[in-house]
C-alpha positions in Angstrom: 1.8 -9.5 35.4 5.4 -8.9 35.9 7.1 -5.0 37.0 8.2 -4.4 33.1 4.9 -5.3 31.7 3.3 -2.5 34.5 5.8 0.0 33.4 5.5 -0.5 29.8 1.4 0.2 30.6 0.4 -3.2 28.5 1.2 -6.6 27.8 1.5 -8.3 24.9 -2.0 -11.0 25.0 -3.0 -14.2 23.0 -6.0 -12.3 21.7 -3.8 -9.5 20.1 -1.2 -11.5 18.8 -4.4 -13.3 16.7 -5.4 -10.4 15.9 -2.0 -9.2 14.5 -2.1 -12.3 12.5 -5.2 -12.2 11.1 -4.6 -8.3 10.1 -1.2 -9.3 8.4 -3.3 -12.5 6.4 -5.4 -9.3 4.9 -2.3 -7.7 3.9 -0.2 -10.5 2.3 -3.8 -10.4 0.6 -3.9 -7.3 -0.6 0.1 -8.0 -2.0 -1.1 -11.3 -3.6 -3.8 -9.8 -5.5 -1.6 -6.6 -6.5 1.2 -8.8 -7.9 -0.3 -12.6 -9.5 -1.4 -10.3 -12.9 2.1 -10.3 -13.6 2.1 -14.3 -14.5 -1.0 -14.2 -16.5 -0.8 -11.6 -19.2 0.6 -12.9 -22.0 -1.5 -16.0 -21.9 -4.4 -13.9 -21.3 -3.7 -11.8 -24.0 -3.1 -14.3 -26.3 -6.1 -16.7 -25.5 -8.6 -13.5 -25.8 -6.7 -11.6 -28.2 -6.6 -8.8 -26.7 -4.9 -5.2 -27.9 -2.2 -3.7 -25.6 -5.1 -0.9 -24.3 -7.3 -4.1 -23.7 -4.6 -5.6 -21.7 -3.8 -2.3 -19.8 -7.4 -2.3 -19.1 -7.6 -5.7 -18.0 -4.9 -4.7 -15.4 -5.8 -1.0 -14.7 -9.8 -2.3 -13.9 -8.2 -3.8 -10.4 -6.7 -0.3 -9.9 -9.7 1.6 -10.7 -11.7 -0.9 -8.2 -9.4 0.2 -5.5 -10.0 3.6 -6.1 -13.8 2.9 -5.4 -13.0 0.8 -2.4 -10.8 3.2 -1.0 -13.9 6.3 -1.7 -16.2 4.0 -0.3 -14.7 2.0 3.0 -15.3 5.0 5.6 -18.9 4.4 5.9 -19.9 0.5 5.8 -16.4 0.2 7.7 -18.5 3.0 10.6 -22.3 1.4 10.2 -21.1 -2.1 10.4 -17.4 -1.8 12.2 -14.3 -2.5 11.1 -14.2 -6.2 11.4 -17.6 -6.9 9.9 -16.9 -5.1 6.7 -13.7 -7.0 6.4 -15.9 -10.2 6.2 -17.6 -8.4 2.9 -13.8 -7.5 1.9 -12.7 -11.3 2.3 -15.5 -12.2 0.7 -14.3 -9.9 -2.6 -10.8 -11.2 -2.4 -12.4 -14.7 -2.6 -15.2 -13.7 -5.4 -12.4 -12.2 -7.7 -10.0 -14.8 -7.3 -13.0 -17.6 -8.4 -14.3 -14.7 -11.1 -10.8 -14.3 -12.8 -10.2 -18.1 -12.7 -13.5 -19.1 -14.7 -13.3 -15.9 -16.6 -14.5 -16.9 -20.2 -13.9 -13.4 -22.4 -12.7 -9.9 -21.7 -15.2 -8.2 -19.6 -15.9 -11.4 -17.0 -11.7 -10.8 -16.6 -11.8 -7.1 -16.1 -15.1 -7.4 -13.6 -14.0 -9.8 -11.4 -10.4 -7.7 -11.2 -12.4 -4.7 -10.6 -14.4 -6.6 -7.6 -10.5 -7.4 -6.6 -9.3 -4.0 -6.3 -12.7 -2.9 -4.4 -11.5 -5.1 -1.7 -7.6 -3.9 -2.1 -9.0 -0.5 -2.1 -11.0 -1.3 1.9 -8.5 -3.1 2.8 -5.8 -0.4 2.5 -7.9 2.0 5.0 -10.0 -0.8 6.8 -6.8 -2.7 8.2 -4.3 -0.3 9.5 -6.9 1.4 11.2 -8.0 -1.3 12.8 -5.0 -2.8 14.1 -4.4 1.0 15.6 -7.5 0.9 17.4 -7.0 -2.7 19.2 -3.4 -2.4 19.5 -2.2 -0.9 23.1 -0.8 2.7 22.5 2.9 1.6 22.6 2.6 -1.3 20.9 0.5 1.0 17.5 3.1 1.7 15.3 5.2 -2.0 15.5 1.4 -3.7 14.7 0.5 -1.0 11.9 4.0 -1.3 10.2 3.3 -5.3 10.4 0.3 -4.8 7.7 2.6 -2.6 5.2 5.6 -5.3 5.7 3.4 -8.3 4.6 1.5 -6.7 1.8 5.5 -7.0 0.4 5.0 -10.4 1.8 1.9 -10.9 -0.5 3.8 -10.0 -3.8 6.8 -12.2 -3.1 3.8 -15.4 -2.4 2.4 -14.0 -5.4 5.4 -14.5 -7.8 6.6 -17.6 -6.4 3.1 -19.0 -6.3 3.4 -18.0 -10.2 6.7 -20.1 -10.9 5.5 -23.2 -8.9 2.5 -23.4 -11.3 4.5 -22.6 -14.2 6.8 -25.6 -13.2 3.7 -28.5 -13.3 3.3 -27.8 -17.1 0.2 -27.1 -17.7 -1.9 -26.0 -20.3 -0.6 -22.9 -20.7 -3.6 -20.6 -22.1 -6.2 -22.7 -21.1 -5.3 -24.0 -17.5 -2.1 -21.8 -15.5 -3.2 -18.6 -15.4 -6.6 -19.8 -14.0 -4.5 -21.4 -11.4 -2.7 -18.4 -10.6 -5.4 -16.6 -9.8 -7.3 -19.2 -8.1 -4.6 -19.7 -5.7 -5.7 -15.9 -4.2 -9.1 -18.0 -3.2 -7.3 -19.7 -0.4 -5.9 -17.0 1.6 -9.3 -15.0 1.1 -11.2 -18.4 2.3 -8.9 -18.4 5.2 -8.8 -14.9 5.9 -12.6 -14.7 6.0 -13.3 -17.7 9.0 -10.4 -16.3 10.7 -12.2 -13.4 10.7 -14.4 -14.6 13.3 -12.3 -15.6 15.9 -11.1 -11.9 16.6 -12.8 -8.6 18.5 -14.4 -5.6 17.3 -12.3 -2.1 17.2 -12.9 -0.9 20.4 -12.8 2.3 19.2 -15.9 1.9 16.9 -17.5 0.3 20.1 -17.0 3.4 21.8 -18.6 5.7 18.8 -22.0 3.9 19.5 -22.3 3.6 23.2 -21.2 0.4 23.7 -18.6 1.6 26.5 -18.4 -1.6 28.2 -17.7 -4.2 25.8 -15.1 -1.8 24.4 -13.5 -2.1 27.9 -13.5 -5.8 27.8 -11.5 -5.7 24.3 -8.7 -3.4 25.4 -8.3 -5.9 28.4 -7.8 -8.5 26.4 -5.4 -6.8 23.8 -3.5 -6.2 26.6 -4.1 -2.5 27.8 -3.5 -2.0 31.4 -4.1 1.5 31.8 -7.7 0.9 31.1 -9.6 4.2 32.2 -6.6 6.4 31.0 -7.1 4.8 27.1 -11.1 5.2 27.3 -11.0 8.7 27.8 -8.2 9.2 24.9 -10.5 7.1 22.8 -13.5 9.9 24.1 -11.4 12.5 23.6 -10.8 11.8 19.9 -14.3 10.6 19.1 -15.2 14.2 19.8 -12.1 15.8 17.8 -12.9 14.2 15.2 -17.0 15.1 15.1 -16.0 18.6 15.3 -13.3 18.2 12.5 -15.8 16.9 10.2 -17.3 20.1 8.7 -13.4 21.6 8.0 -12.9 22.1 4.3 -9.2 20.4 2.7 -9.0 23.0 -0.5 -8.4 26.4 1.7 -5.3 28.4 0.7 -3.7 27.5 4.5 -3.4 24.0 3.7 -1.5 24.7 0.3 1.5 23.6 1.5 0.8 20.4 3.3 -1.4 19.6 -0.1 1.8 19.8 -2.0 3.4 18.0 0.1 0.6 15.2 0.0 0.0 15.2 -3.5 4.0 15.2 -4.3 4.9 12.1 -2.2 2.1 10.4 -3.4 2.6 11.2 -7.1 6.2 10.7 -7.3 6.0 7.5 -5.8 3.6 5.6 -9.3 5.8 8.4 -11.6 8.2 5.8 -11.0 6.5 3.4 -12.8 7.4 1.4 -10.3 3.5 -0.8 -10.4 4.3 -1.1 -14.3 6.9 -2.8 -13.7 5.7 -4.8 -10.8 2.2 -5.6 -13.2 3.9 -7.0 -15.9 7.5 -7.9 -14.8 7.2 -11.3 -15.9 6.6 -10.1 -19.7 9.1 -7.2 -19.1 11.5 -9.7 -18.2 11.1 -12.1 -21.0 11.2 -9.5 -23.5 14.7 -8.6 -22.5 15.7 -12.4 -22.5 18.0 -13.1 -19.7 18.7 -16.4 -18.5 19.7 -15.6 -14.8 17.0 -17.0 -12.7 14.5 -18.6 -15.4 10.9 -18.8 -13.7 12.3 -17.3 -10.6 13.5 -14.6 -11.4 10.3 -12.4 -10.3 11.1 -14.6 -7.1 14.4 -11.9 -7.0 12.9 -9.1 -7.1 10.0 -10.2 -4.8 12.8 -10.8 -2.1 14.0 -7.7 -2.6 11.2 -6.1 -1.8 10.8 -7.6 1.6 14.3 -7.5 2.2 14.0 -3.3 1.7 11.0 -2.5 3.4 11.7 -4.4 6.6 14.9 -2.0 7.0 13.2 0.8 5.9 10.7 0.1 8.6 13.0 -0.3 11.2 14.8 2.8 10.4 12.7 5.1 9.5 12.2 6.6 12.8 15.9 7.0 13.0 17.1 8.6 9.7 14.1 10.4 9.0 11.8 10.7 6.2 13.1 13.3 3.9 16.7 11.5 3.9 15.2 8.1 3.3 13.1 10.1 0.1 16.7 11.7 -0.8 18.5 8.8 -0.4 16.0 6.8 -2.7 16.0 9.5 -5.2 19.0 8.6 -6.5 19.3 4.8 -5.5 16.1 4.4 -7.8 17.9 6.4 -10.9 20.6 4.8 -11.5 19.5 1.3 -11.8 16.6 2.8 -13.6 18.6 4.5 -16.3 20.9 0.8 -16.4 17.7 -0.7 -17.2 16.3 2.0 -19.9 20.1 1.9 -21.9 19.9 -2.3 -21.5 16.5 -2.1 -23.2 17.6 0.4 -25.7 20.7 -1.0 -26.6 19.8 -4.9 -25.4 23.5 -4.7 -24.2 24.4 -6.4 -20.7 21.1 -8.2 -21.1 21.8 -10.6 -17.9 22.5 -7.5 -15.7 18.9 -6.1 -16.6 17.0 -8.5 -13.5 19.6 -7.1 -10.8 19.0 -3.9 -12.3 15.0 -4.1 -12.0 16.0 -5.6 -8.3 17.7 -3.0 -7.3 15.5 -0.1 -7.8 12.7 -2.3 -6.4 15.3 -2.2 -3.0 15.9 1.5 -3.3 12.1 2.3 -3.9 10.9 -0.1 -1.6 13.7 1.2 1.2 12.6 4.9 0.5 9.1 6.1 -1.1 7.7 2.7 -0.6 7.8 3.5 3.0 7.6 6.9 3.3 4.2 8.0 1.6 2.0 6.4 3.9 4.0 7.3 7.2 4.5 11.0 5.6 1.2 11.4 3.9 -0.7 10.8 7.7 1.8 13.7 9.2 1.2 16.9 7.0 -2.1 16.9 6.9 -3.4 18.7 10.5 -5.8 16.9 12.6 -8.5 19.2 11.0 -8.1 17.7 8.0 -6.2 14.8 7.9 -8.4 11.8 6.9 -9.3 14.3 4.2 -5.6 14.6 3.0 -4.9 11.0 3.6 -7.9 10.2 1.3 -6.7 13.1 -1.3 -3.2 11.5 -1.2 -4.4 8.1 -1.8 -6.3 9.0 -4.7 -3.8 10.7 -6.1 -1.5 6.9 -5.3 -4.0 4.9 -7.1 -5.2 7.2 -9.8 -1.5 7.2 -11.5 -1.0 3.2 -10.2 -3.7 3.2 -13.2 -2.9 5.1 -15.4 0.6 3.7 -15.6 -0.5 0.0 -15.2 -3.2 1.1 -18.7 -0.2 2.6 -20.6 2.6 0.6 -20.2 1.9 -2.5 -23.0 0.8 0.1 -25.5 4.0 2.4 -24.8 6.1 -0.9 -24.8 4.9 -2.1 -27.8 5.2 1.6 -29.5 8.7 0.6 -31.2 11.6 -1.3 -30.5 12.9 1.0 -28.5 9.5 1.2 -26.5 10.6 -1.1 -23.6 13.4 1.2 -22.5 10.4 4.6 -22.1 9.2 3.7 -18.8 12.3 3.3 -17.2 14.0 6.3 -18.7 10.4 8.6 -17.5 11.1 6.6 -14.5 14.5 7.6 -14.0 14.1 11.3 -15.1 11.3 11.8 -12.6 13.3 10.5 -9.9 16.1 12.9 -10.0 13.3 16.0 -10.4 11.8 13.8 -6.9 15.6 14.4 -5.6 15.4 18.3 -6.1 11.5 18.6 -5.2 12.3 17.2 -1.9 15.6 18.7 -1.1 14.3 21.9 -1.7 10.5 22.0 -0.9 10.1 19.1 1.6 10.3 19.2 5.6 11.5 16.7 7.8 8.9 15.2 9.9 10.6 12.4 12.2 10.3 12.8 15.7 8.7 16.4 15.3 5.1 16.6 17.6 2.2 17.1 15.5 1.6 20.7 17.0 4.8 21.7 16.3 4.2 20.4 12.3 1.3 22.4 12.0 3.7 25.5 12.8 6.4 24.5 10.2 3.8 24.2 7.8 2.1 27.5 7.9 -1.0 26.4 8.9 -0.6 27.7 12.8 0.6 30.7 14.2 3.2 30.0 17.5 1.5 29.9 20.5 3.2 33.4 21.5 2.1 35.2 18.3 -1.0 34.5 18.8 -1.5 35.7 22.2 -0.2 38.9 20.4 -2.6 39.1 18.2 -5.4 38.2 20.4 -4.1 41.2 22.8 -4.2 43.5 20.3 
């Protein structure tokens, strides 16, 4: 061990670099299974003959799923720890993938999507937290940030998995979409032994007595102050037993709801996952040749492209700028897009129009609502919020992904409704934020819960108490 490894207070270990791996394998995961829909709904649609709501359904079941998982992953993930129950989760990921492949009507389809989103839905809370509670304290937010980065990752494999299938020319209602999907069995096969090769959460070791394997895991991921990280880990498991009983709906916490509940609905009143659920359709409809089969592959890169600088920057220009900035950077091409579909003028400008909001989004709320979501809610409260938040993500994520074909296929100006709503509700974001939104980077937790109401100042209250 070298002087700068002893100052930074860990090093960076074979065992937590596996583990970062195996962690970002369950997020490209959770990307693949979000985005590979979009290369199998017309044929699905066709070969079952299906109405647009049965479609939207067919879709929106995967969401629903993952608001289930996401309701339900607290407990298995505490009885049987964190890695454990990503085994079951693996073994979801693999089940749907198989399920969706050898689906033979409409409900087998919707089922095994629904089993899907169950394990999208565990994976969302089971995964970050787990890579904060191996990873070294200074090395938590580059490993957690490495999850969000390849579920982008995910979509992108996703949609040029889609196009290399579509080149073999195949059968195409009775053979590729089953190959599209059964392509998500191979990362969930791989996910699930890797799965084996890496440690418990320390943390969760700690929360049932088992002190001294916990202290054998942080000194392999790499923790050199040891003692120092035990007694944090204490320190928290008894915050957050005596935060248990705090109720979320209590007029103090008004605010930081809002707040919550804003970045988190803003972000699908978008429509961002319609678009993302059936861009492939969405894209044909308009009819431009840029691209061909790869032209998802565009807007997939995008996406990556756009979060990984978001990610490194967010710490630098702040959260409410990035939501600002992506206000308006998501408007614009979105109301391009809604007059190309309503006039079905500039038709070959309409995939750099969908790729450039995806950048914007993906540069601004895409980044933002998990990061800002787990800083307004006080310590009290805050897995509450978060899971209030989330809820609030995934409930419009279906609602928009269930709507979408029928609203499409309303008239033939139906295409161009989703991106004019989006655009509209991304200049009221602008205004919503600019005026009823605080910045967060770089402010101290304790200090938040001052800004937002929910704490008096140290000084007041030793007034009050005096009194």
């Amino acid at each position: 061990m070298n002087q700068s490894q002893q100052n930074k207070g860990y090093q960076v270990t074979g065992p937590l670099i596996r583990a970062a791996i195996v962690s970002s394998l369950g997020g490209l995961l959770f990307g693949f299974d979000t985005a590979v829909i979009a290369g199998t709904t017309s044929s699905v649609k066709t070969l079952f003959n299906l109405s647009d709501w049965a479609m939207g359904f067919v879709v929106s079941s995967a969401l629903i799923g993952t608001i289930v998982g996401t309701l339900i992953s607290s407990k298995p993930g505490d009885i049987w720890g964190r890695r454990d129950y990503l085994k079951v989760l693996a073994a979801l990921f693999f089940i749907s993938a198989i399920g969706c492949a050898i689906a033979w009507d409409f409900w087998s389809l919707a089922i095994a999507r629904f089993i899907g989103g169950i394990g999208i839905g565990g994976s969302s809370a089971i995964i970050p937290m787990y890579l904060a509670e191996i990873s070294p304290a200074k090395l938590r937010g580059r490993l957690v940030i490495l999850f969000q980065f390849n579920v982008c990752l995910g979509i992108l494999v996703a949609y040029f998995s889609n196009a290399i299938i579509e080149l073999l020319n195949t059968d195409v209602l009775t053979m590729q979409w089953r190959l599209m999907f059964a392509m998500g069995g191979v990362p969930a096969l791989l996910f699930f032994i890797m799965l084996f090769t890496i440690p418990d959460s320390p943390r969760w070791l700690m929360s049932i007595g088992r002190n001294e394997e916990a202290k054998g895991i942080l000194l392999q991921m790499g923790e050199l102050q040891v003692n120092e990280a035990m007694t944090e880990i204490q320190n928290s498991l008894k915050s957050s037993t005596s935060h248990t009983t705090e109720k979320l709906f209590q007029r103090k916490y008004a605010y930081p709801i809002f707040l919550g509940v804003a970045v988190a609905a803003f972000n699908q009143l978008s429509f961002v996952n319609g678009f993302l659920y059936y861009l492939n359709d969405t894209l044909n409809e308009i009819g431009a040749s840029f691209g061909g089969k790869f032209q998802p592959i565009l807007i997939g890169v995008a996406n990556v492209i756009a979060v990984t600088v978001a990610l490194l920057t967010i710490d630098k220009i702040g959260r409410k700028k990035l939501l600002l900035i992506g206000s308006w950077g998501s408007a614009i091409p979105l109301a391009l897009c809604a007059y190309i579909a309503w006039t079905r003028n500039l038709i070959e400008l309409f995939p750099w129009g969908v790729a450039c909001f995806i950048l914007f989004f993906s540069f601004s709320q895409g980044a933002v609502i998990w990061v800002y979501i787990s800083e307004v809610f006080p310590n009290k409260v805050r897995s509450k919020g978060q899971a209030l938040g989330s809820f609030t993500h995934w409930s419009l994520c279906a609602i928009a992904a269930q709507v979408y074909p029928p609203i499409v296929a309303s008239s033939s100006i139906g295409l161009a409704i989703p991106f004019l709503f989006g655009c509209v509700m991304m200049v009221l974001q602008f205004f919503v934020v600019w005026f009823f939104f605080i910045e967060t980077k770089g402010v101290p937790l304790e200090q938040l819960e001052i800004q937002l109401g929910v704490k008096k100042k140290e000084n007041e209250e030793l007034t009050i108490h005096g009194k």
